[in-house]
C-alpha positions in Angstrom: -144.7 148.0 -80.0 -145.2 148.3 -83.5 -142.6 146.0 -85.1 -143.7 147.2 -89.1 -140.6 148.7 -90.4 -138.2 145.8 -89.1 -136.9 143.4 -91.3 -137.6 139.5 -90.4 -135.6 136.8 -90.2 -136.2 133.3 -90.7 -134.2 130.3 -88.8 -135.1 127.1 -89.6 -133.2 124.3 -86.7 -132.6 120.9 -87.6 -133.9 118.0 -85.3 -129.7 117.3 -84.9 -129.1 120.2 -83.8 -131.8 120.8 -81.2 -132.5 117.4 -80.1 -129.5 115.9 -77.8 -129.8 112.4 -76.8 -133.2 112.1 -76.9 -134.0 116.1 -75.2 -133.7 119.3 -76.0 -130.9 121.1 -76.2 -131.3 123.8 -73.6 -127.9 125.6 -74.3 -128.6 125.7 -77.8 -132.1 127.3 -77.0 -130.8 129.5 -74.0 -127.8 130.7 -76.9 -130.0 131.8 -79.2 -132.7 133.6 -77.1 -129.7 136.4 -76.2 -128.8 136.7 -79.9 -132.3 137.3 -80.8 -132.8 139.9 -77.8 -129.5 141.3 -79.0 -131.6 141.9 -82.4 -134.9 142.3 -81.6 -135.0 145.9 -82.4 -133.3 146.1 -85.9 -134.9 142.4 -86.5 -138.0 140.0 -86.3 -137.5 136.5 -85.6 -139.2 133.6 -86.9 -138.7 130.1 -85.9 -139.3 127.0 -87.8 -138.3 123.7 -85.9 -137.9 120.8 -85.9 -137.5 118.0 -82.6 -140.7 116.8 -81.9 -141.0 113.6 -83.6 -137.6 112.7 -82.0 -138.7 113.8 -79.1 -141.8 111.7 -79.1 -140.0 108.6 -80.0 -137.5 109.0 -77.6 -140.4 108.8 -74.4 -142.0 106.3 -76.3 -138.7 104.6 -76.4 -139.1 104.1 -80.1 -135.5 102.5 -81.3 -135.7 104.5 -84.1 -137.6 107.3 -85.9 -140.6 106.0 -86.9 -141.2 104.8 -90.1 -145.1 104.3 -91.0 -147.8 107.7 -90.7 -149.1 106.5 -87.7 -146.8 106.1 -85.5 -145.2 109.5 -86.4 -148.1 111.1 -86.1 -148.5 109.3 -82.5 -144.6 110.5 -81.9 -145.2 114.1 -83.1 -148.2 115.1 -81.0 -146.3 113.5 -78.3 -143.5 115.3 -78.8 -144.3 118.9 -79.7 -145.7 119.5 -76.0 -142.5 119.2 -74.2 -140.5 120.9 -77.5 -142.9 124.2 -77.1 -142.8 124.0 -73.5 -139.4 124.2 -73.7 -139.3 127.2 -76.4 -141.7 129.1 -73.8 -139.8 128.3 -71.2 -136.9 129.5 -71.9 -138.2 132.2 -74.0 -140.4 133.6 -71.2 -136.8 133.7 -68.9 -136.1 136.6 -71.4 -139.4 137.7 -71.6 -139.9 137.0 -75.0 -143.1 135.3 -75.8 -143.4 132.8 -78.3 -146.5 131.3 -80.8 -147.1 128.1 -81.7 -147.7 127.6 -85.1 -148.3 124.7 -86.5 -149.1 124.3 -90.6 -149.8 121.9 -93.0 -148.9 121.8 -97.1 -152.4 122.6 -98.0 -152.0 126.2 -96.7 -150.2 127.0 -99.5 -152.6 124.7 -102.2 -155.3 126.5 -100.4 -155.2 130.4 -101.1 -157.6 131.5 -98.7 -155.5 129.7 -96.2 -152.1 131.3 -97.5 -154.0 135.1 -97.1 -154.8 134.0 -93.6 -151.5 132.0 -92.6 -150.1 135.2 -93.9 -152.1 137.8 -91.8 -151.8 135.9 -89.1 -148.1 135.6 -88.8 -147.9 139.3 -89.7 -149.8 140.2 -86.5 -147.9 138.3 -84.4 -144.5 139.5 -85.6 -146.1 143.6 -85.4 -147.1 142.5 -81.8 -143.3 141.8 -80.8 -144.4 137.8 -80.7 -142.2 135.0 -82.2 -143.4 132.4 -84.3 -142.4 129.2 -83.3 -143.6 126.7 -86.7 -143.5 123.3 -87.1 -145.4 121.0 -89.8 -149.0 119.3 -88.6 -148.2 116.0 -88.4 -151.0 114.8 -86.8 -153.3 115.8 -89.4 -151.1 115.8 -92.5 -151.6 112.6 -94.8 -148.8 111.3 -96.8 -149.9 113.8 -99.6 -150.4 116.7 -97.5 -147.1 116.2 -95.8 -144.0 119.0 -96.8 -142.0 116.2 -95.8 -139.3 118.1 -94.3 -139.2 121.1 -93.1 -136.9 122.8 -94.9 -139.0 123.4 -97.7 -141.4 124.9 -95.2 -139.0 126.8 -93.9 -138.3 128.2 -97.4 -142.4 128.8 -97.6 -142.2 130.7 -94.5 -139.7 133.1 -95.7 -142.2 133.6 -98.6 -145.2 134.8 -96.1 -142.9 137.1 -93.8 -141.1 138.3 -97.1 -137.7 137.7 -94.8 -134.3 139.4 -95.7 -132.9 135.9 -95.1 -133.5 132.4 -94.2 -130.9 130.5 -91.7 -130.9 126.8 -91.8 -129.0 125.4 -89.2 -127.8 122.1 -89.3 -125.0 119.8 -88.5 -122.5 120.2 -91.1 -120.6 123.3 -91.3 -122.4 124.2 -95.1 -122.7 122.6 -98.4 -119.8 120.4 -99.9 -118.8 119.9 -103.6 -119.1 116.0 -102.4 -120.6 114.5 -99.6 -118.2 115.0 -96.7 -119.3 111.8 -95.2 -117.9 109.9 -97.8 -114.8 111.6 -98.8 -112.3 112.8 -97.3 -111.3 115.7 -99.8 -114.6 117.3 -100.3 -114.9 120.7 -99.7 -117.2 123.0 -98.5 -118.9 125.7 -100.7 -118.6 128.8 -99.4 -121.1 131.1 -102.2 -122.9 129.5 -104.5 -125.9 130.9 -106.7 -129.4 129.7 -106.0 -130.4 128.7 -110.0 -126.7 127.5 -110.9 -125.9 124.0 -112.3 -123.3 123.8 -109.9 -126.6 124.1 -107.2 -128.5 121.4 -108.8 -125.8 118.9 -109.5 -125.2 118.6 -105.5 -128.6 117.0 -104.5 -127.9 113.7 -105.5 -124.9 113.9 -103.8 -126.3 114.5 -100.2 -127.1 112.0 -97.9 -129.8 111.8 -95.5 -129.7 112.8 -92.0 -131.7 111.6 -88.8 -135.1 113.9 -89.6 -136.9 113.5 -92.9 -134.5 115.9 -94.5 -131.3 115.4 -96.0 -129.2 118.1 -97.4 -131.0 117.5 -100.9 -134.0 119.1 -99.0 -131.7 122.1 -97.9 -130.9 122.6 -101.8 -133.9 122.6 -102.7 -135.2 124.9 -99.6 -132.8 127.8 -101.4 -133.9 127.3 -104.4 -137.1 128.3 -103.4 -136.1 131.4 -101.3 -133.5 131.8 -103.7 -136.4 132.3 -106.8 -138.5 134.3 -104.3 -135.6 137.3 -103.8 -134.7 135.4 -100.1 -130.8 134.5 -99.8 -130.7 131.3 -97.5 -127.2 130.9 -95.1 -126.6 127.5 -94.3 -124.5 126.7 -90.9 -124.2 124.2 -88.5 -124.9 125.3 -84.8 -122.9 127.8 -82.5 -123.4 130.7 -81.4 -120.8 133.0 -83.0 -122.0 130.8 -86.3 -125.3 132.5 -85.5 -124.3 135.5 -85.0 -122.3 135.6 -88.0 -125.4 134.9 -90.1 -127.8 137.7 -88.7 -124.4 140.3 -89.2 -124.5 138.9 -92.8 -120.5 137.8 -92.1 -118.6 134.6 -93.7 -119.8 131.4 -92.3 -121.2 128.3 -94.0 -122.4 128.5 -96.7 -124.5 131.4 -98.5 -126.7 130.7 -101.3 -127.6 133.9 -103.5 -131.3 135.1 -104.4 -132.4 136.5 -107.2 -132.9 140.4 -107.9 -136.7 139.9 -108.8 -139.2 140.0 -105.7 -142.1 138.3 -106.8 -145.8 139.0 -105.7 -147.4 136.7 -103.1 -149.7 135.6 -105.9 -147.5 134.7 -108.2 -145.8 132.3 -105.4 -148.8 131.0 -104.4 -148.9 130.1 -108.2 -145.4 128.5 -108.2 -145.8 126.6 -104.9 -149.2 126.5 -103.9 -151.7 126.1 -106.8 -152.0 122.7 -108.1 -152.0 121.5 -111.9 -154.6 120.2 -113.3 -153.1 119.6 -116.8 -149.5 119.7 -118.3 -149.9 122.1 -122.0 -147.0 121.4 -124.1 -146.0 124.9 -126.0 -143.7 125.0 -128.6 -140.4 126.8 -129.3 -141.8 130.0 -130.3 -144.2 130.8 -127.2 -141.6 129.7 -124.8 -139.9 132.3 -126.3 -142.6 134.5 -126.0 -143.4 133.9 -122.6 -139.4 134.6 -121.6 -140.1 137.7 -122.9 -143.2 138.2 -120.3 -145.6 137.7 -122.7 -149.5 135.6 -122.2 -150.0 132.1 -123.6 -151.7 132.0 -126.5 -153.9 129.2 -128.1 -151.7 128.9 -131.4 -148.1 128.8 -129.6 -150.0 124.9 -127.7 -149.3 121.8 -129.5 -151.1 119.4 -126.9 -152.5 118.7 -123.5 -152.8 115.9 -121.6 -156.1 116.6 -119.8 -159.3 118.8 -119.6 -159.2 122.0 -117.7 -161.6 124.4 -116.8 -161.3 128.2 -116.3 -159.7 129.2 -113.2 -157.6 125.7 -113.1 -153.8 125.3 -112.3 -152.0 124.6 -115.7 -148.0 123.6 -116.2 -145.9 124.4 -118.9 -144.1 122.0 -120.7 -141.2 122.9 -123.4 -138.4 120.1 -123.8 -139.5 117.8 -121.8 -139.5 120.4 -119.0 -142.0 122.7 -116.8 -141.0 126.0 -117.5 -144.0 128.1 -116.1 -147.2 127.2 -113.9 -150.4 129.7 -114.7 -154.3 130.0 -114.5 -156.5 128.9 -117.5 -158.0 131.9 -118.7 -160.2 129.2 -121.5 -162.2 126.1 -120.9 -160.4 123.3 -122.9 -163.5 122.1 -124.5 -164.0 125.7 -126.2 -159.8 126.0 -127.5 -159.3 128.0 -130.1 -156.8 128.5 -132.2 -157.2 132.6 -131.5 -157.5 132.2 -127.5 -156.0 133.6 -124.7 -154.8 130.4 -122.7 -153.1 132.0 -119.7 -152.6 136.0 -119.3 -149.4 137.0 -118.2 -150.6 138.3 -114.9 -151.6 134.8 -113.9 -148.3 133.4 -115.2 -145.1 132.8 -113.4 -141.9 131.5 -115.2 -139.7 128.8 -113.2 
């Protein structure tokens, strides 16, 4: 069935909400299967879970999540047997079929591997198939790790250029406080992805039982939120579920912005790594809000060599306020040059 002109979806589940004392959650599974039958002609699905660490540790009777890279790696590839067999399981009951995915941060510092990633998801969504992602562990290294995945949840979105990212977790939304802590904090029902307001709450979270407190959940949106994706965050049922898909009132809905921006331009954001930080001064930040290139004569420093082709940062204030591709070898600077073109230049 050709699955082109239908809009995908993104649900990212939390290792609290699937995992139930040490197993999967079959309800939770079984419950969301029907809703995404329900959809499956006006929708694509994609999944991105979490479970299998805490699923590991649990038959390895860890006490605890694990702490050092190896023995989560040990508990991960333990665990995300039984938490895909489970997925197919219950999937295949429906006859759905489901893919598993598995992906590690240098798809998206590696842009061959983003083009593929890409492709490769894309075919399995036009062949009716659901994606079923998790993060490497096993192979990821402590600097290849996302960390949580949230923020690859929020990547995710990117590839499949979803309508909408669903992160269900095991608060009811985002609070103006942390809940945990006090008593009269509330919880925010709209909230714009590139507000203050937005920003301000990630100290303020606390962390849960996966790698991933709600600071990651902020900054998840942000993401989607920059890349035209609105993100709902819920905590699990059902109707809260349903709700989301139907685009109702539940949790907490963070806005996206108006702008879709190309996958290239992402990859720049996210994916391409810096090799030098170029201080600018007022007037080319002005310039470049105004979609302009970097010139040579608007850069008062940088803080190392770069070659053409290399990932540069923007610096203005103190702050990075756009990532880009050398279009100049440092050693040949000018004060006449073209540093970055505006098509390989992404404000943040």
């Amino acid at each position: 069935m050709n699955t082109s002109n239908k809009k995908n979806i993104v649900i990212k589940i939390g290792t609290t909400s699937i995992i139930k004392n040490g197993k999967v959650d079959p309800t939770l599974l079984e419950s969301m299967v029907g809703l995404i039958k329900k959809f499956k002609n006006q929708y694509n699905f994609v999944i991105v879970t979490s479970g299998a660490v805490g699923l590991g540790a649990s038959k390895l009777n860890y006490k605890t999540r694990p702490k050092s890279l190896k023995r989560l790696q040990v508990a991960s590839a333990v665990g995300q047997i039984e938490l895909i067999n489970q997925y197919e399981k219950i999937f295949n009951d429906q006859n759905l079929n489901v893919a598993q995915v598995l992906i590690t941060k240098n798809l998206i510092d590696d842009r061959e591997q983003f083009i593929n990633t890409t492709q490769a998801l894309n075919e399995l969504l036009l062949q009716g198939i659901i994606p079923v992602i998790n993060e490497n562990d096993v192979v990821a290294t402590e600097e290849l790790k996302f960390g949580d995945n949230d923020r690859l949840s929020a990547i995710v979105s990117i590839i499949v250029n979803a309508v909408k990212l669903i992160i269900i977790t095991n608060k009811e939304g985002l609070y103006n406080f942390n809940p945990d802590k006090n008593k009269e904090a509330k919880k925010i029902d709209y909230i714009e992805y590139d507000s203050n307001q937005l920003n301000d709450l990630i100290p303020l979270s606390k962390k849960g039982e996966g790698m991933g407190g709600f600071s990651t959940k902020i900054m998840a949106s942000q993401i989607s939120g920059f890349s035209g994706i609105p993100t709902q965050i819920i905590s699990w049922s059902k109707s809260n579920l349903l709700k989301a898909i139907l685009n109702e009132k539940v949790g907490t809905f963070i806005t996206a912005s108006n702008k879709k921006i190309r996958l290239r331009k992402l990859w720049i954001a996210y994916g391409m790594a810096s090799v030098a930080n170029v201080f600018i001064d007022e007037g080319a930040a002005n310039a470049l809000q105004k979609n302009a290139s970097l010139l040579s004569k608007g850069v008062i420093k940088f803080n190392n060599s770069f070659k053409i082709g290399d990932g540069l940062s923007i610096v203005f204030n103190k702050k990075v306020i756009a990532k880009g591709i050398a279009k100049i070898d440092s050693n040949t600077f000018e004060e006449s040059s073209l540093v970055i073109h505006k098509d390989d230049l992404i404000i943040l």
